[in-house]
TORPA-4810 file (N, C-alpha, C, O; in nm, 3 decimals):
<nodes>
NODE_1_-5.380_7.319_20.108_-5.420_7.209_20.024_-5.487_7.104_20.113_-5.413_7.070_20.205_X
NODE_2_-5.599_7.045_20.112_-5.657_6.953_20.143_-5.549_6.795_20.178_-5.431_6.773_20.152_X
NODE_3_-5.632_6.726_20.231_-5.537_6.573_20.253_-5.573_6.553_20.135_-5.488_6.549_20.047_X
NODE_4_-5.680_6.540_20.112_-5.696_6.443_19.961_-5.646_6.471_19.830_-5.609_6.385_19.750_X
NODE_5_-5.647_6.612_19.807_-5.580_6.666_19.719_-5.449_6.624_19.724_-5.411_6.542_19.640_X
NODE_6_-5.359_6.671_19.822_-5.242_6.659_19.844_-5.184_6.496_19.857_-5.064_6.473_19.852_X
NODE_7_-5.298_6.374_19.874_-5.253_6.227_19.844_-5.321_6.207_19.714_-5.335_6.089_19.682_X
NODE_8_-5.361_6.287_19.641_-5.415_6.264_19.498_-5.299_6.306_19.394_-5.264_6.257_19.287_X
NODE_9_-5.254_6.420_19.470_-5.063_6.490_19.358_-4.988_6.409_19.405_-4.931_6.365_19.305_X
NODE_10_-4.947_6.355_19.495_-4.859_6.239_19.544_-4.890_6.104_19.440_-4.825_6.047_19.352_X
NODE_11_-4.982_6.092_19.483_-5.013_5.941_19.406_-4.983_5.954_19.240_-4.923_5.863_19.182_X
NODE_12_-5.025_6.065_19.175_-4.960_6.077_19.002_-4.857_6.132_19.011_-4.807_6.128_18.899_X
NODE_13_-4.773_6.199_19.100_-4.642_6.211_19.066_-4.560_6.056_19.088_-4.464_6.020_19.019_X
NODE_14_-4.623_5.978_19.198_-4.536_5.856_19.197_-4.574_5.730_19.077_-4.516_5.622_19.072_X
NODE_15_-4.686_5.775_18.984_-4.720_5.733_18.895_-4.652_5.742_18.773_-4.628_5.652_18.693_X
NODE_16_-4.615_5.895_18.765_-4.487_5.945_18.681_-4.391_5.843_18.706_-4.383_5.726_18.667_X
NODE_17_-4.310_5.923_18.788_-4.169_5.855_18.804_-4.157_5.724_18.784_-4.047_5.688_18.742_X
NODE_18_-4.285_5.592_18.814_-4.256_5.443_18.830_-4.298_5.402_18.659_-4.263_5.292_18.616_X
NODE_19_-4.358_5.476_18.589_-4.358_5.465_18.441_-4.224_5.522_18.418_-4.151_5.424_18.406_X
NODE_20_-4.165_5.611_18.408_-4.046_5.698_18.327_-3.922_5.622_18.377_-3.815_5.645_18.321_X
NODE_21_-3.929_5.537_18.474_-3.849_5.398_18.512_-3.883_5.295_18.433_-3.801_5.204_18.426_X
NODE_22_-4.011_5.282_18.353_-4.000_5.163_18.326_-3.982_5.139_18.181_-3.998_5.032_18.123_X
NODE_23_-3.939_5.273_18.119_-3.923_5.257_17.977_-3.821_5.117_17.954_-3.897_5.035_17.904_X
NODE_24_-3.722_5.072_17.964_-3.682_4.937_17.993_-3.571_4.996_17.880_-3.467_4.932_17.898_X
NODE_25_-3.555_5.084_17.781_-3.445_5.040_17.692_-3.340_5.212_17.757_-3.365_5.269_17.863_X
NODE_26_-3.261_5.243_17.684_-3.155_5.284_17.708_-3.174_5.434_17.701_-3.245_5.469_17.607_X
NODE_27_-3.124_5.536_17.781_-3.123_5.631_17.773_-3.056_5.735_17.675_-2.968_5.680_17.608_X
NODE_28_-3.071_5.861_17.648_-2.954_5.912_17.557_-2.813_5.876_17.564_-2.750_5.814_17.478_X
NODE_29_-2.761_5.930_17.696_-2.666_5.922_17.763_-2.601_5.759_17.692_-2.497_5.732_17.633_X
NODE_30_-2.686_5.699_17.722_-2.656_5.552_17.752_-2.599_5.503_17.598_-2.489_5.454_17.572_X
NODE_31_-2.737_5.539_17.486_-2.723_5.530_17.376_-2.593_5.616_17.278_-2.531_5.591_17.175_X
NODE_32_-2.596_5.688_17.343_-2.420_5.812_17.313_-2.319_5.748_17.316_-2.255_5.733_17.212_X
NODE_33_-2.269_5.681_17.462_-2.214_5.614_17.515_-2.172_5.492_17.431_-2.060_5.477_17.384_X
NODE_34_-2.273_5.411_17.419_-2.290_5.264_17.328_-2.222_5.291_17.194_-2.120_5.237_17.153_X
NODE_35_-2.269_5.351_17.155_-2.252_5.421_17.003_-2.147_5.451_16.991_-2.070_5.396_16.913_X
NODE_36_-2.116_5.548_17.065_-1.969_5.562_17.087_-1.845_5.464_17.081_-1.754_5.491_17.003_X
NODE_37_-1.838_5.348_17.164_-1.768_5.258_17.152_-1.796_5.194_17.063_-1.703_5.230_16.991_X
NODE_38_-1.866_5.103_16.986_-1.898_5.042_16.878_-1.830_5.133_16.788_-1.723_5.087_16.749_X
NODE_39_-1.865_5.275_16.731_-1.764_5.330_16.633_-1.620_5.339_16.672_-1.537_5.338_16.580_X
NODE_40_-1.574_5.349_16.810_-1.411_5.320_16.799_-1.391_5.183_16.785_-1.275_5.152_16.761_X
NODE_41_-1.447_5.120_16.791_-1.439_4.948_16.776_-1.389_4.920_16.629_-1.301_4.850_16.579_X
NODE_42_-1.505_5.025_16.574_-1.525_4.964_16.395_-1.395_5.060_16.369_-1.305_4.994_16.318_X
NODE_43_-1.374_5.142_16.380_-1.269_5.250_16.314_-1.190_5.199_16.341_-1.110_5.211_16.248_X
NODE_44_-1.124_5.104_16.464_-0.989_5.022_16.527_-0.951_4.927_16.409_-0.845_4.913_16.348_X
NODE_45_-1.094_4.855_16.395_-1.125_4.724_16.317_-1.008_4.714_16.157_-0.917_4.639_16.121_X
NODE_46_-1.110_4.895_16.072_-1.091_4.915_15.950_-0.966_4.956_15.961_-0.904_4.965_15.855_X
NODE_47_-0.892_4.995_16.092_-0.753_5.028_16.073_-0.668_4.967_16.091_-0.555_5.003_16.057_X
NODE_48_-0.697_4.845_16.154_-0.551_4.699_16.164_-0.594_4.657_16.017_-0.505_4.615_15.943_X
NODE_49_-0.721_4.666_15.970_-0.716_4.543_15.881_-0.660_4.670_15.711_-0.657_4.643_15.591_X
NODE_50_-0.648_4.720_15.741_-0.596_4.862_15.638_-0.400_4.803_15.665_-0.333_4.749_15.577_X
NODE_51_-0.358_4.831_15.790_-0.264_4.817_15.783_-0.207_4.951_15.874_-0.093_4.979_15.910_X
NODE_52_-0.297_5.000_15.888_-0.292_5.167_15.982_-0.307_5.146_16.141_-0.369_5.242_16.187_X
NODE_53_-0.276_5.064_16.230_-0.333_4.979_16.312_-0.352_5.139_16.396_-0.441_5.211_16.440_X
NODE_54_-0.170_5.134_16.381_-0.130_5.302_16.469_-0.188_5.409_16.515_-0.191_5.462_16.626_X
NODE_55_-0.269_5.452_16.334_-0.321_5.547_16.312_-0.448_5.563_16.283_-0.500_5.641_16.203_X
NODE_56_-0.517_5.449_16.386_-0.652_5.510_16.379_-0.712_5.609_16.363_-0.650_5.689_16.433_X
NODE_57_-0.776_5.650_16.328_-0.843_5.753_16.306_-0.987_5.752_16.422_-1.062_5.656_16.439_X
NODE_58_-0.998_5.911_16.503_-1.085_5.917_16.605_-1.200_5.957_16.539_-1.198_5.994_16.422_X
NODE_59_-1.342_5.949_16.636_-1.436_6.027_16.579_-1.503_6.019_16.715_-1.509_5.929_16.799_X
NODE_60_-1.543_6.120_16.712_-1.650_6.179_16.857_-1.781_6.152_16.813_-1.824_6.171_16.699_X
NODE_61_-1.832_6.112_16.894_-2.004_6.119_16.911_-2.062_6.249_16.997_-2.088_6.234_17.116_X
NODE_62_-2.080_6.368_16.937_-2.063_6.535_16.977_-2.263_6.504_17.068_-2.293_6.525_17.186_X
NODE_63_-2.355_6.450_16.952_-2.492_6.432_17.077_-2.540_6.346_16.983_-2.509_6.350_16.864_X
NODE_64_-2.627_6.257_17.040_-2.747_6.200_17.024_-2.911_6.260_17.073_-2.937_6.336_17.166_X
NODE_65_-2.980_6.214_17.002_-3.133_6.279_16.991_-3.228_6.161_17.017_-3.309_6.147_16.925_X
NODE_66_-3.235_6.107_17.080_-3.346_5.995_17.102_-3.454_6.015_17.057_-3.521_6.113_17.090_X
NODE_67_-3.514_5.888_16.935_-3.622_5.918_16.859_-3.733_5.827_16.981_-3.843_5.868_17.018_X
NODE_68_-3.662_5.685_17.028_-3.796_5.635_17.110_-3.707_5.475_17.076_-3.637_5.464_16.975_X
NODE_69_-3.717_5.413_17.130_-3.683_5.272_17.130_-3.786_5.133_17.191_-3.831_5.123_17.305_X
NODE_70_-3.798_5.071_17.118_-3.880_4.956_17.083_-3.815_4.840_17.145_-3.692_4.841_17.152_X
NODE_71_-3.913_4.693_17.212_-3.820_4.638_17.279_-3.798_4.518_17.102_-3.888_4.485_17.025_X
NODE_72_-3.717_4.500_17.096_-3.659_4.400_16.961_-3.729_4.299_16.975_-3.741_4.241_17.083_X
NODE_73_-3.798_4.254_16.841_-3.896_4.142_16.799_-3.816_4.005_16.830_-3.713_3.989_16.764_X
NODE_74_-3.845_3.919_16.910_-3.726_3.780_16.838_-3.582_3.799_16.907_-3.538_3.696_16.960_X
NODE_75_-3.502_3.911_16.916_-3.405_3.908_16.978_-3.402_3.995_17.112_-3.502_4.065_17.130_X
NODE_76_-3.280_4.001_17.229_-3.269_4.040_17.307_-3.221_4.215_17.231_-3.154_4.248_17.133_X
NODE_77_-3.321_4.316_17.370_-3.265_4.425_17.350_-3.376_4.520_17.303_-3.490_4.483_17.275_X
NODE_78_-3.330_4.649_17.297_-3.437_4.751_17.194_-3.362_4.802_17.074_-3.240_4.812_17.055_X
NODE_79_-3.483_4.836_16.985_-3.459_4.880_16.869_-3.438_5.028_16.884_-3.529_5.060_16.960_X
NODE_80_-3.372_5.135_16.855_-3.346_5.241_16.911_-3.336_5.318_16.766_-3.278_5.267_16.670_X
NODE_81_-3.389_5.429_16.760_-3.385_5.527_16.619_-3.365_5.678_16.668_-3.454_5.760_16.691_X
NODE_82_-3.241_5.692_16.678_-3.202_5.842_16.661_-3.085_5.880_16.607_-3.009_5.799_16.554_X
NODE_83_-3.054_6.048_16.621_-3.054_6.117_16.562_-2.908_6.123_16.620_-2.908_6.147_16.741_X
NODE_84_-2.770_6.104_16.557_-2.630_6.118_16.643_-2.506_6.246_16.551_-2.458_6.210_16.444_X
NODE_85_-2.482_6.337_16.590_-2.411_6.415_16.542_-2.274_6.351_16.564_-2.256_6.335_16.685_X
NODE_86_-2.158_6.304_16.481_-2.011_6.271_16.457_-1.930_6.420_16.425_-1.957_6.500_16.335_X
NODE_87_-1.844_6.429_16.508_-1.712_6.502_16.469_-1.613_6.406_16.450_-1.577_6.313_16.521_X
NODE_88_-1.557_6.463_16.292_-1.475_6.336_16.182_-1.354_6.352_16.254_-1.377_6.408_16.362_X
NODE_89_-1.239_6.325_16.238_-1.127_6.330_16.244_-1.098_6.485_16.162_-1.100_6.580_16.240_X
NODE_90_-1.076_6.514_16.040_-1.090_6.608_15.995_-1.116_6.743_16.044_-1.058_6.841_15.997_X
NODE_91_-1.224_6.751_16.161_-1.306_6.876_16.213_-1.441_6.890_16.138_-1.523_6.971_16.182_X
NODE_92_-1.463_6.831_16.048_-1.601_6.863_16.014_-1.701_6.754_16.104_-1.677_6.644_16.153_X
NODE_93_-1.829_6.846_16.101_-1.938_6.738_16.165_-2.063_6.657_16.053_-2.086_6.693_15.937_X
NODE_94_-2.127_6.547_16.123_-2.234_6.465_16.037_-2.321_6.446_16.106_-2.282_6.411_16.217_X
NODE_95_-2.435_6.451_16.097_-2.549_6.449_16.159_-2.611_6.320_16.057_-2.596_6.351_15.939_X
NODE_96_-2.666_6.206_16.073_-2.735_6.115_16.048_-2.814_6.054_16.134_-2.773_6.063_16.250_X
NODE_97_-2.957_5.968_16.113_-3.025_5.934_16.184_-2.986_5.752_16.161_-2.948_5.692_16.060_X
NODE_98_-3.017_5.703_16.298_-2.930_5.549_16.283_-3.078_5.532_16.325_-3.153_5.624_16.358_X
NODE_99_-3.116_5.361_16.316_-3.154_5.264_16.411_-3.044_5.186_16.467_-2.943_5.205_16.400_X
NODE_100_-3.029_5.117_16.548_-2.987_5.039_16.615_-3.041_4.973_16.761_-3.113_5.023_16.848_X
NODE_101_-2.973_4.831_16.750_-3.057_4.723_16.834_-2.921_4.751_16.984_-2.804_4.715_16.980_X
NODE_102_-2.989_4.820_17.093_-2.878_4.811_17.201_-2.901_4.713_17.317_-3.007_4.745_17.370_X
NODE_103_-2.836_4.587_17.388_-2.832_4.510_17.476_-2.810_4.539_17.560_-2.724_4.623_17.539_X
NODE_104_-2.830_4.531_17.707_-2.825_4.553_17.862_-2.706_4.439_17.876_-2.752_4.328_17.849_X
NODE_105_-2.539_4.433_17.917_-2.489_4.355_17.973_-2.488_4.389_18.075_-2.569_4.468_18.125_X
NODE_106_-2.341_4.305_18.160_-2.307_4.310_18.306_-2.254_4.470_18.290_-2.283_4.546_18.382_X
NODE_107_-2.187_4.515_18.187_-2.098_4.666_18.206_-2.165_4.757_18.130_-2.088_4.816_18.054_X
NODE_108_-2.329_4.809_18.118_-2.415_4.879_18.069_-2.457_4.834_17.913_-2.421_4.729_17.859_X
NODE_109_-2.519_4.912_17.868_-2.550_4.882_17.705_-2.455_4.912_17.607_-2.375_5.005_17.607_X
NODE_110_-2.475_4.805_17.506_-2.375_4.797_17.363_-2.446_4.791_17.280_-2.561_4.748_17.290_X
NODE_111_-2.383_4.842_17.158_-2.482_4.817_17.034_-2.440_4.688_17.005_-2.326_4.641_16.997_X
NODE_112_-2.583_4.622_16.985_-2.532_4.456_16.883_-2.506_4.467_16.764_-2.535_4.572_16.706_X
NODE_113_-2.452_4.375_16.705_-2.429_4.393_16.556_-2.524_4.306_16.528_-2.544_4.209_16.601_X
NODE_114_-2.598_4.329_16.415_-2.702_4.219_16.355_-2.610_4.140_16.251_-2.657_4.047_16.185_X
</nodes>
């Protein structure tokens, strides 16, 4: 391979990588994660205020599908639209597509509540 060639594939691969860094909002992983806690949050929530504090009821976040996330108009954060499969308590699964607005704190991303 030539020098020039070979500082011409260098230069767009480091072009890659410093874009695919700079998407700025949250990864699957990240968004799984987020999601995740926010629904044991809310399921905790509906179960003290039920009277079931005990017996929460679990639910897994089994995957998320990242549709693409937007940085949020007006507020802090991105707008995030995908695709999250739930395993119920029960054993059955749900597949629904969410938006949600996720924030960067000090201890990774959370979903905000609007």
């Amino acid at each position: 391979m030539k020098p020039e060639s070979y500082l011409a594939a260098c230069a767009v691969a480091a072009g890659v990588l410093l874009l695919a860094g700079c998407s700025g909002g949250p990864s699957e992983a990240e968004i799984q994660k987020a999601f995740g806690e926010s629904l044991a949050a809310s399921l905790s929530m509906f179960a003290a205020f039920s009277g079931e504090a005990s017996a929460a009821p679990a639910a897994n976040v089994k995957s998320v599908d990242s549709h693409g996330c937007e940085r949020a108009n007006g507020k802090p954060g991105y707008n995030c639209t995908f695709t999250v499969e739930i395993e119920l308590p029960n054993g059955q699964s749900m597949k629904r597509q969410e938006t949600t607005r996720f924030v960067q704190g000090e201890r990774g991303w959370f979903a905000a509540s609007d």
